[in-house]
VONU-645528 format. One record per residue: x, y, z of N, C-alpha, C, O in turn. Coordinates in steps of 0.001 Angstrom, whole numbers, plus 500000, padded with zeros to 6 digits. Layout:
BEGIN
XYZXYZXYZXYZ ...
***
This chain:
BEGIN
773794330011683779774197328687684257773725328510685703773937329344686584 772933327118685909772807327249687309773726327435687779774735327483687075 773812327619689130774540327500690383774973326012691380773785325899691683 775463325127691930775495323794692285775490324612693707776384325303694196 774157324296694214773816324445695992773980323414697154773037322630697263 774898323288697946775146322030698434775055322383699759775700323406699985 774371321821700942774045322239701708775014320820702559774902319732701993 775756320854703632776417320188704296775717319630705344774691320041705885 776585318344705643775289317745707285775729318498708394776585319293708782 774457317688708799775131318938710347774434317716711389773562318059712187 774835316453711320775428315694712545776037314056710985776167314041709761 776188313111712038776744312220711307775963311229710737776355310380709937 774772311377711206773119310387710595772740311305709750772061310598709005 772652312732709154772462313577708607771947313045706791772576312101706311 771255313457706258771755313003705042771971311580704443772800311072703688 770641311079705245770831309367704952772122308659705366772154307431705289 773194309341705802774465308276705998774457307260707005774223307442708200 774772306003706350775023304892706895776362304916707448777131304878706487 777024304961708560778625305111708755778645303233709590779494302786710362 777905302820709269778396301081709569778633300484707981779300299464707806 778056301181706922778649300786705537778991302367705058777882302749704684 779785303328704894779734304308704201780343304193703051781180303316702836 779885305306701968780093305258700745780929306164700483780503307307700645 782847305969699841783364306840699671783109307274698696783901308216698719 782647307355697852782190307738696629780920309094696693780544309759695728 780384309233698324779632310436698489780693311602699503781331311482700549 780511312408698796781070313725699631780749314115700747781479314921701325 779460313600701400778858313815702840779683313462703615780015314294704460 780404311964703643780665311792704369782347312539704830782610312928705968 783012312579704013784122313785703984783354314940704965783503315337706120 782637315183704068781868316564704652781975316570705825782275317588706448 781690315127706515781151315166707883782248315186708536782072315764709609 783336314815708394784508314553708856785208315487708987786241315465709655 784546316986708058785684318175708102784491319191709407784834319995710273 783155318722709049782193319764709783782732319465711626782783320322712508 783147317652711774783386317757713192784741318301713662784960318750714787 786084318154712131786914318785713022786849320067713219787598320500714094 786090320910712596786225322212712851785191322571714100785251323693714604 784468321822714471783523321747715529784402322062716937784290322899717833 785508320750716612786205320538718091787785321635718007788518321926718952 787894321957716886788515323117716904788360324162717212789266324919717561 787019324477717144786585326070717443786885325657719290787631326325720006 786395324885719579786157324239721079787462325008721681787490325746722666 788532324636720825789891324539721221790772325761721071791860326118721523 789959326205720341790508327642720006791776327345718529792552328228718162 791725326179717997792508325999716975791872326676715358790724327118715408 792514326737714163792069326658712986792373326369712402793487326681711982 791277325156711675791635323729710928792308324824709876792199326035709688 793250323460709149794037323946707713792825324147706971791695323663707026 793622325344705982792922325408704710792464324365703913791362324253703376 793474323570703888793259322540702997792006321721703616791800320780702850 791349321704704383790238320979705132788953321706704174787946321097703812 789224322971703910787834324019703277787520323048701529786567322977700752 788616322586701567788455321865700002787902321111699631787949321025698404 787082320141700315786095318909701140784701319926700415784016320667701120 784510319773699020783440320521698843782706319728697791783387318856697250 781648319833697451780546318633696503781669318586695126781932317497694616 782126319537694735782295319368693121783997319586693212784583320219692334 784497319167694027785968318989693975786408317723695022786295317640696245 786880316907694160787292315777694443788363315510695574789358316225695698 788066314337696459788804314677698001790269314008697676790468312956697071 791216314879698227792659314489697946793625314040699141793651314249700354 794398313330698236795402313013699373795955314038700429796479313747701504 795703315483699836796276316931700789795516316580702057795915316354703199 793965316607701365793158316563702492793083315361703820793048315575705032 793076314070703081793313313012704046794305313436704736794028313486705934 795447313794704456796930313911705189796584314926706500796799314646707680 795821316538705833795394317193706643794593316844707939794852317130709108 793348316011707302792552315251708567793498314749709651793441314995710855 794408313972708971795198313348710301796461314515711358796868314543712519 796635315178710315797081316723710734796517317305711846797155317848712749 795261317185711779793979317859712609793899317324713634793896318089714598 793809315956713911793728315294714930795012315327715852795085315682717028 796125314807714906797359315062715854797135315950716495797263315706717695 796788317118716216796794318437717349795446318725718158795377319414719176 794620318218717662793463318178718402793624317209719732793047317561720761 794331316101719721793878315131720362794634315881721723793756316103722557 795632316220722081796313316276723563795146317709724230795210318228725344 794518317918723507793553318766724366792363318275724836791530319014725361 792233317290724718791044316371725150791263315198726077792167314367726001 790610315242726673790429314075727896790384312558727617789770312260726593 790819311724728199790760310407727388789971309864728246790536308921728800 788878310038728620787441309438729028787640308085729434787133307730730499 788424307120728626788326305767728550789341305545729774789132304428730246 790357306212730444791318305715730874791339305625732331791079306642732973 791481305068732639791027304647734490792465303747735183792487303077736216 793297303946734460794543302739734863795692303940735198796767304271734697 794880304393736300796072305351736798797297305434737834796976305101738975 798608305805737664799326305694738677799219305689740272798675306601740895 799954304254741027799714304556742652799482306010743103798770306436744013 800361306730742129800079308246743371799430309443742380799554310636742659 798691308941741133797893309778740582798721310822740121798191311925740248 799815310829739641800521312119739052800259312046737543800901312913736950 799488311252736718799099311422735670797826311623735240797381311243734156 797056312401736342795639312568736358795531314299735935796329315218736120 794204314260735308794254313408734253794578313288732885794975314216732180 794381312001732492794831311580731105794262312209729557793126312145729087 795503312825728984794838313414727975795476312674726896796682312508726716 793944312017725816794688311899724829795633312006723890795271312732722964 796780311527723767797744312018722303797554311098721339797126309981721634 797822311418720166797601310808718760797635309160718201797007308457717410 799044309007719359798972307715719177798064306748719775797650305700719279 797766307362721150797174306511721711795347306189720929794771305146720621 794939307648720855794140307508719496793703306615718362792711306054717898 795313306839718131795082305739716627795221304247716570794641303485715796 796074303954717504795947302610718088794685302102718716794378300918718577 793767303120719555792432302590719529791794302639718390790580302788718525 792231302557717166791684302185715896792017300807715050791360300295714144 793392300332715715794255299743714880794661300440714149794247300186713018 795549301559714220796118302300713067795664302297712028796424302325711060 794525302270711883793844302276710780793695303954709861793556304297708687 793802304536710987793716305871710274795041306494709860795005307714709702 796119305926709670797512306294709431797414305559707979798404305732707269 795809304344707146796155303967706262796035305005705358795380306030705547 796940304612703964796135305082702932795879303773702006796797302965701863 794714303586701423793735302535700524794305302947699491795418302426699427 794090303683698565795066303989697326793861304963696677793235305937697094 793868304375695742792959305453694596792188304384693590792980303603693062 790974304219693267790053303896692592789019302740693121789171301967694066 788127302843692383786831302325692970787211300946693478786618300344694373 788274300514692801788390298483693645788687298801695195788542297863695979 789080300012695682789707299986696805788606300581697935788939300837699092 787148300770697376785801301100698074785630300630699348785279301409700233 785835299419699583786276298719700744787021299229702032786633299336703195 788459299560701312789614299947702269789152301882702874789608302580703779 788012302133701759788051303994702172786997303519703341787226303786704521 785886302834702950785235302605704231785671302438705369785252303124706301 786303301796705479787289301435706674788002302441707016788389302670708162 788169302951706262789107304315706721788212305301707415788443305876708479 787291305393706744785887307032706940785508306334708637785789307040709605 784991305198708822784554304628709933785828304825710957785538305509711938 786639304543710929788157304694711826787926306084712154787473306213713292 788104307236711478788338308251711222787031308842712011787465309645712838 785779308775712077784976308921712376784963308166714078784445308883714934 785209307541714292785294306283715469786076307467716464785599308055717435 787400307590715882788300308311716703787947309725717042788298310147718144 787184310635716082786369311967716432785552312137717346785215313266717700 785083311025717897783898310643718231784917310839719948784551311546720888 785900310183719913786494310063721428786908311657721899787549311922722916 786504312428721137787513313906721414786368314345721893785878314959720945 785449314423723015784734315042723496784251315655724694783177316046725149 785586315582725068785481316527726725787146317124727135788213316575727410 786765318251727026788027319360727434788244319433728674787206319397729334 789437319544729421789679320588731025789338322239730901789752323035730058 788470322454731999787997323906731325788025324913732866787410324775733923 788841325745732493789417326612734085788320327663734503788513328291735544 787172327898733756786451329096733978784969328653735227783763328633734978 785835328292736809785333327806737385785471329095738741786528329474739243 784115329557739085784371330044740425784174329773741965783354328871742139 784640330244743021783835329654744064784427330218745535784978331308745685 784187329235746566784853329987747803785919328873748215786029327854747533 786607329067749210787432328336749990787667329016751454787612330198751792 788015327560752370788525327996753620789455327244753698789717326316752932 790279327731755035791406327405754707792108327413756522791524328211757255 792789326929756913793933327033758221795456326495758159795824325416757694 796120327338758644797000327169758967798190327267760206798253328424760621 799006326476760797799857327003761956801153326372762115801241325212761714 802247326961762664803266326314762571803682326847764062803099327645764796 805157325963764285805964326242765303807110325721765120807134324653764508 808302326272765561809572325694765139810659325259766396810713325705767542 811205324583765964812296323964767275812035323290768353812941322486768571 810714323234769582811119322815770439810890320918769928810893320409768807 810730320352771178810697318472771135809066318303770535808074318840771028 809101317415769353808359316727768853807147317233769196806428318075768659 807008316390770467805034316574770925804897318115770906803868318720770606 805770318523771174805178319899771527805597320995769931805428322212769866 805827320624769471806105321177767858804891320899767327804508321823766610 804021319859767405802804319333766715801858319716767288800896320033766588 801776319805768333800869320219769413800079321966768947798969322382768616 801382322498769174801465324152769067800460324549767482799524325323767282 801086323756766744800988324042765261799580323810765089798881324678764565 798959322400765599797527322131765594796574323124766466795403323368766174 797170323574767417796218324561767802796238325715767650795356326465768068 797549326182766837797598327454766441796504327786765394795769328774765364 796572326589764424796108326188763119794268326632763416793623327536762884 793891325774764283792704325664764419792000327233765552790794327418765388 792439327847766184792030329276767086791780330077765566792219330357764451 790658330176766582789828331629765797788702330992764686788138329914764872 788498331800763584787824331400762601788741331172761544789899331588761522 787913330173760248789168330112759501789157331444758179788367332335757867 790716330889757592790511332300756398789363332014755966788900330970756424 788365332896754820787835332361753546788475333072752574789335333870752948 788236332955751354788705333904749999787554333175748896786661332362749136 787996333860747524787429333380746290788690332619745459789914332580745580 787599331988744465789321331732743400787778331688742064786568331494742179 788554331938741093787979332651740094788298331471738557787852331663737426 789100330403738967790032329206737945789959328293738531789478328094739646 790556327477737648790362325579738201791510325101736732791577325440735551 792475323907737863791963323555739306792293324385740318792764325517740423 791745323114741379791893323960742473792287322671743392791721321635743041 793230322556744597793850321951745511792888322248746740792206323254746933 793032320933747639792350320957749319793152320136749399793737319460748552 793208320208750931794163319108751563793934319446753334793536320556753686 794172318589754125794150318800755205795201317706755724795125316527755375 796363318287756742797567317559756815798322318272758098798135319479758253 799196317537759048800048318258759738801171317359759410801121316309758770 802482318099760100803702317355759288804937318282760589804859319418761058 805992317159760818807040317714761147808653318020760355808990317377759360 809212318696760751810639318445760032811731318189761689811738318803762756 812364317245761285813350316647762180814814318392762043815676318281761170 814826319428762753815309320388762305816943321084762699817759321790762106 816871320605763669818215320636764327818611319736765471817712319075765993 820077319606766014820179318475766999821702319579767971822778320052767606 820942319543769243822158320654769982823171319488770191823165318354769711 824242320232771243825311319903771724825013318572772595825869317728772855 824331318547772801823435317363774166822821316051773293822353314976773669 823027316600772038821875315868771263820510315851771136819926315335770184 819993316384772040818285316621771754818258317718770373819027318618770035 817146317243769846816681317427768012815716318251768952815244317991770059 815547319731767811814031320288767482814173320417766112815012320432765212 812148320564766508811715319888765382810838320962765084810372321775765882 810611320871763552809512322377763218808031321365762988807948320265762441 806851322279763684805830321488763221804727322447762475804684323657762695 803765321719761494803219322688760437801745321590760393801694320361760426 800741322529760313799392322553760184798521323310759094798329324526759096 797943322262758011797203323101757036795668322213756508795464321006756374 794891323244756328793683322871755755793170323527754702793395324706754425 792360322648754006791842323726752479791053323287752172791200322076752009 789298324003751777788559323304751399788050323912750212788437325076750101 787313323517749290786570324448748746785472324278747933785526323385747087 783987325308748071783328325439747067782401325943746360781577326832746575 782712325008745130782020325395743467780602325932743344779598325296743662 780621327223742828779464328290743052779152328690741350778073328434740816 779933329142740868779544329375738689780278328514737773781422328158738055 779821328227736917780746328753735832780122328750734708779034328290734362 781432329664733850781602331039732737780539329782731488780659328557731443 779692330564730736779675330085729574780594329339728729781398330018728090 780639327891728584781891327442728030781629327226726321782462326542725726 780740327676725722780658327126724535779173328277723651778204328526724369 779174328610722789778714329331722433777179329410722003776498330395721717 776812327871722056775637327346721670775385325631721966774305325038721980 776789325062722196776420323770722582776101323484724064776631324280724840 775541322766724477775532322037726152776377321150726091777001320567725204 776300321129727269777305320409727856777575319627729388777596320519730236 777779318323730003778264318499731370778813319207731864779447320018731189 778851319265733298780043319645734001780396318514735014779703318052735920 782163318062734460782163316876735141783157317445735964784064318075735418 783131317326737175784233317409738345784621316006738803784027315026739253 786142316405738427787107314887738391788152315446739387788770316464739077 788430314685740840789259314926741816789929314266742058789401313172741858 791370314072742586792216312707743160792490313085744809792785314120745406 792259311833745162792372311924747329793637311350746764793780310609745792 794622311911747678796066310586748202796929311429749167796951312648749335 797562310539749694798463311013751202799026312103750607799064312439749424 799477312630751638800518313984751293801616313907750497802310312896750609 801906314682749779803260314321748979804018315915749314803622316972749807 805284315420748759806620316581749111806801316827750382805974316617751270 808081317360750533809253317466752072808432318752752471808161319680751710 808090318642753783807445319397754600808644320771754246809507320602753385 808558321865754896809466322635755120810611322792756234810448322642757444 812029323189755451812892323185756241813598321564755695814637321091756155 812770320944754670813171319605754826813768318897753056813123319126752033 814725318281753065814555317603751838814225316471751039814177316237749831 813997315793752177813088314626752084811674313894752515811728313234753553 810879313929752075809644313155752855809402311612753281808907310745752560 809995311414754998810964310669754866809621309314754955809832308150754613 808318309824755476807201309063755614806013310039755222805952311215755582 805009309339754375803670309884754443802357309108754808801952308220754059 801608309487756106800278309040756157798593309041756436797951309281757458 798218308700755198797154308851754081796147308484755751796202307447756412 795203309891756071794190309633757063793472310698756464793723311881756237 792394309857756250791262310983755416790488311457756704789678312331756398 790480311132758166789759311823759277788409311477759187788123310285759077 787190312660759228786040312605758964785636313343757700784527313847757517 786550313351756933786075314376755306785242313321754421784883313706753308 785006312394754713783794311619753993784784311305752108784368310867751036 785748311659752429786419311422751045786806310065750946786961309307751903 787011309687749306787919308266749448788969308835748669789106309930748124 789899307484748786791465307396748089791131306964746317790352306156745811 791811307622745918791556307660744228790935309171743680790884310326744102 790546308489742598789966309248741478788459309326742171788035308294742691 787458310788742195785828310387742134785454311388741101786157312293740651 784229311073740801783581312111740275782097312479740295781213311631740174 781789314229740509780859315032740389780168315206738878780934315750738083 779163314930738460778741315369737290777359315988737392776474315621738165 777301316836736635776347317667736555776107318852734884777102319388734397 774866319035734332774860319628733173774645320736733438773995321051734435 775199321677732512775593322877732191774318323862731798773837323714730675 773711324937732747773059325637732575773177327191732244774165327691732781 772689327756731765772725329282731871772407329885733250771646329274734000 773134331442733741772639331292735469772934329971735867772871330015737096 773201328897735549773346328217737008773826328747738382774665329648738364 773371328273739594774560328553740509774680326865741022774009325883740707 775791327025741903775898325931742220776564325857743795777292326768744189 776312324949744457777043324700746131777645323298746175777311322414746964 778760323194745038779546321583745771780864321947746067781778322532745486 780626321278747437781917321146748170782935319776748060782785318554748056 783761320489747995785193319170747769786146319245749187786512320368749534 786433318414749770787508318577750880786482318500752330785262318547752491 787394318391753052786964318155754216786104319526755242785540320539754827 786272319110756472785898319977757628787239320339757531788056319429757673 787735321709757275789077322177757905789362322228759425790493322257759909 788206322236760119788498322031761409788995320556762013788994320273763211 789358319804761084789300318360761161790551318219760507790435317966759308 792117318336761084793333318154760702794134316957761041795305317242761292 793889315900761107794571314536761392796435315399761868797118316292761366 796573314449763094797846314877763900798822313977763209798431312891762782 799932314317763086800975313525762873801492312795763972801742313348765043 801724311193763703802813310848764686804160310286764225804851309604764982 804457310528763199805276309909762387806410311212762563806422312345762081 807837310110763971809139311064763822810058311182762546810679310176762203 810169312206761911811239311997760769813207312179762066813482312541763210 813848311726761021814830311299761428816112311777760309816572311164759345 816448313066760851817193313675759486819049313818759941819500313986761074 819844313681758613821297313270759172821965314364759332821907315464758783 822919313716760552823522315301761113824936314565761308825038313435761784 826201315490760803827595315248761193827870315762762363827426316871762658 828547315134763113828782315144763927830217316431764076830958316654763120 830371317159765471831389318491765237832505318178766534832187317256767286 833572318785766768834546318581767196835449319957767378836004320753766620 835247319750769154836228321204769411837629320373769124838020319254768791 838144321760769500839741321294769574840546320249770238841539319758769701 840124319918771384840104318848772078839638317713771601840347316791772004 838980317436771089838497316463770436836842315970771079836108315020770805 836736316962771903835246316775772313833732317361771287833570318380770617 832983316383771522831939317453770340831130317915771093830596317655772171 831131318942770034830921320743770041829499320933769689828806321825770179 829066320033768789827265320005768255827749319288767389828729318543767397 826384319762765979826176318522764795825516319508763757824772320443764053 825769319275762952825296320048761571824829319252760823825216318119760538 823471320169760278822343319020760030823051318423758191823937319102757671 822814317883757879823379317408756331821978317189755341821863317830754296 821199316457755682820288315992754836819230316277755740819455315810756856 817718317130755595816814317242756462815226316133756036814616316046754970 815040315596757065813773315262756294812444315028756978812720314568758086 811147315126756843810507315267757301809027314010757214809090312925756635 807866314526757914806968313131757945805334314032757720805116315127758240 804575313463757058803194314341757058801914313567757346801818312549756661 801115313746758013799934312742758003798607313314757237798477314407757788 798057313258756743796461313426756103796472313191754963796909312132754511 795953314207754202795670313629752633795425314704752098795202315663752837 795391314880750647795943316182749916795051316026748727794833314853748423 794379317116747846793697316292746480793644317627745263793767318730745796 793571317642744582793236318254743624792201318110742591792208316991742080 790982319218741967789999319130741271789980320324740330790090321544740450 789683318952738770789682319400738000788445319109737399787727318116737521 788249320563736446786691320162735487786939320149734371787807320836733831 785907319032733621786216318670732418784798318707731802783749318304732305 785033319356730448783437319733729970783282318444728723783974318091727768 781863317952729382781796316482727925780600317322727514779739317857728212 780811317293725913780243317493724811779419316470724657778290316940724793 779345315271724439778930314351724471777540314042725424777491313106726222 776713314755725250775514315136725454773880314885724532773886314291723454 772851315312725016772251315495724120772367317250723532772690317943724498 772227317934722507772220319249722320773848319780722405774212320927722147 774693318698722814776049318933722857776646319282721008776152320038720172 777829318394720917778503318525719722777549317891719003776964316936719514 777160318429717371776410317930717011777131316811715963776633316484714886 777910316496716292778714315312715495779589314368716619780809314477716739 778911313600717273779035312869718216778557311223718094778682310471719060 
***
């Protein structure tokens, strides 16, 4: 008896398919639909269900399997980048945006949550489905990927207690004497920031407040990275966010002001991005962050609450601080890399 030899596509034009009219009635296109999720699975380190292996010429595609496909995606999707999304929060704490399922399928019109039913009158509704289904695979094509190396520099200085000017003062030039650290970092992301900041810290018997003052810089950069994929290419997109300083300086529990001075670091406020494709040996020299020698001063007094104390007499004795809070000036950012498939020589079902 012969043998039935069926050789699978291996992209989505493969095999004559039309996917602006597809034919549910051919197995390719299933085919194609199981060859990409397991594509972006391997990516992910996931493994598609069994029930996905069943998608074969001479066994008929089942409701297990449709159910599975959407199975696949649910979990595929929060590991992938949502490329499309640019409507990000004032202070960027949702950067960045990774697809989840719904948001997915709603860029379909839920279309891929249908089921058409069963028999040839319903040829129509599978099309619509295979195209949806296909539409939405198509968006899963760039991961966050940590296997990033490189250098950084870095300063820091502090001083604690005496009056204001001279708390900020100390800290900035402590910060800046000498040379700065360097080190490696071997992952991503990775944080820069350059910022000084006070905390409003105590208030004596007299009432005069000291104040702690703090000085930091961080720059860094991108020199390798690791093979991310075993045979596909790929970008390398470096995606960063600039914005003022965030969180209570130290010593403090509130950040009672923050302000956003990018100095001379040539940075802007927001989201930017670095792109560049993915070589073997590459090396690479991009820098993110500023001149660390370039720390914008704070002038912003924080103003933190203190109860007031009482000798026996009824005279006061000092003040005990209650709530501390503090003020920071510069700007702070974090960078992340994200690998798009979506290439030429990339995923071959794109």
């Amino acid at each position: 008896m012969e043998m039935i030899q069926y050789t699978p596509p291996v992209s989505w034009d493969d095999k004559g398919m039309d996917w602006e009219s597809p034919d549910p009635g051919n197995v390719d296109y299933y085919r194609a639909i199981l060859e990409a999720v397991i594509e972006r699975a391997i990516l992910t380190n996931q493994n598609p269900n069994e029930v996905l292996y069943s998608i074969i010429q001479y066994r008929p595609w089942s409701i297990a399997a449709i159910n599975t496909i959407r199975d696949a995606i649910y979990r595929l999707a929060p590991n992938f980048v949502n490329m499309e999304f640019d409507d990000y929060k004032d202070d960027l704490s949702d950067f960045p945006k990774m697809w989840d399922y719904y948001d997915l399928v709603n860029s379909e019109g839920c279309r891929i949550c249908e089921c058409p039913g069963t028999g040839s009158s319903n040829a129509a509704g599978w099309a619509e489905w295979l195209k949806s289904v296909k539409n939405a695979i198509n968006k899963l094509t760039a991961v966050k990927f940590s296997g990033i190396s490189g250098t950084y520099l870095s300063r820091s200085g502090a001083e604690h207690d005496p009056p204001f000017s001279e708390s900020i003062s100390t800290a900035l030039r402590e910060a800046l004497e000498g040379e700065p650290y360097s080190g490696t970092f071997s992952s991503f992301p990775q944080e820069f920031y350059s910022w000084s900041g006070n905390t409003d810290y105590y208030r004596n018997s007299d009432g005069e407040r000291g104040y702690c003052g703090y000085a930091q810089s961080r720059s860094i950069v991108i020199k390798t990275a690791r093979r991310p994929h075993p045979t596909a290419e790929c970008d390398l997109i470096f995606r960063y966010k600039v914005s003022a300083p965030s969180g209570p300086v130290s010593y403090s529990s509130v950040l009672q002001k923050s302000v956003l001075d990018l100095g001379s670091s040539g940075l802007s406020l927001g989201v930017s991005t670095i792109r560049t494709h993915w070589s073997a040996n590459m090396e690479m020299d991009i820098s993110i962050g500023g001149n660390v020698d370039d720390i914008p001063r704070n002038s912003s007094v924080p103003v933190s609450d203190y109860r007031t104390n009482y000798d026996s007499d009824g005279n006061v004795s000092g003040y005990s601080r209650t709530l501390g809070r503090s003020c920071k000036t510069g700007y702070e950012g974090i960078a992340y890399c994200i690998l798009d498939f979506a290439v030429e020589n990339g995923f071959k079902f794109q």
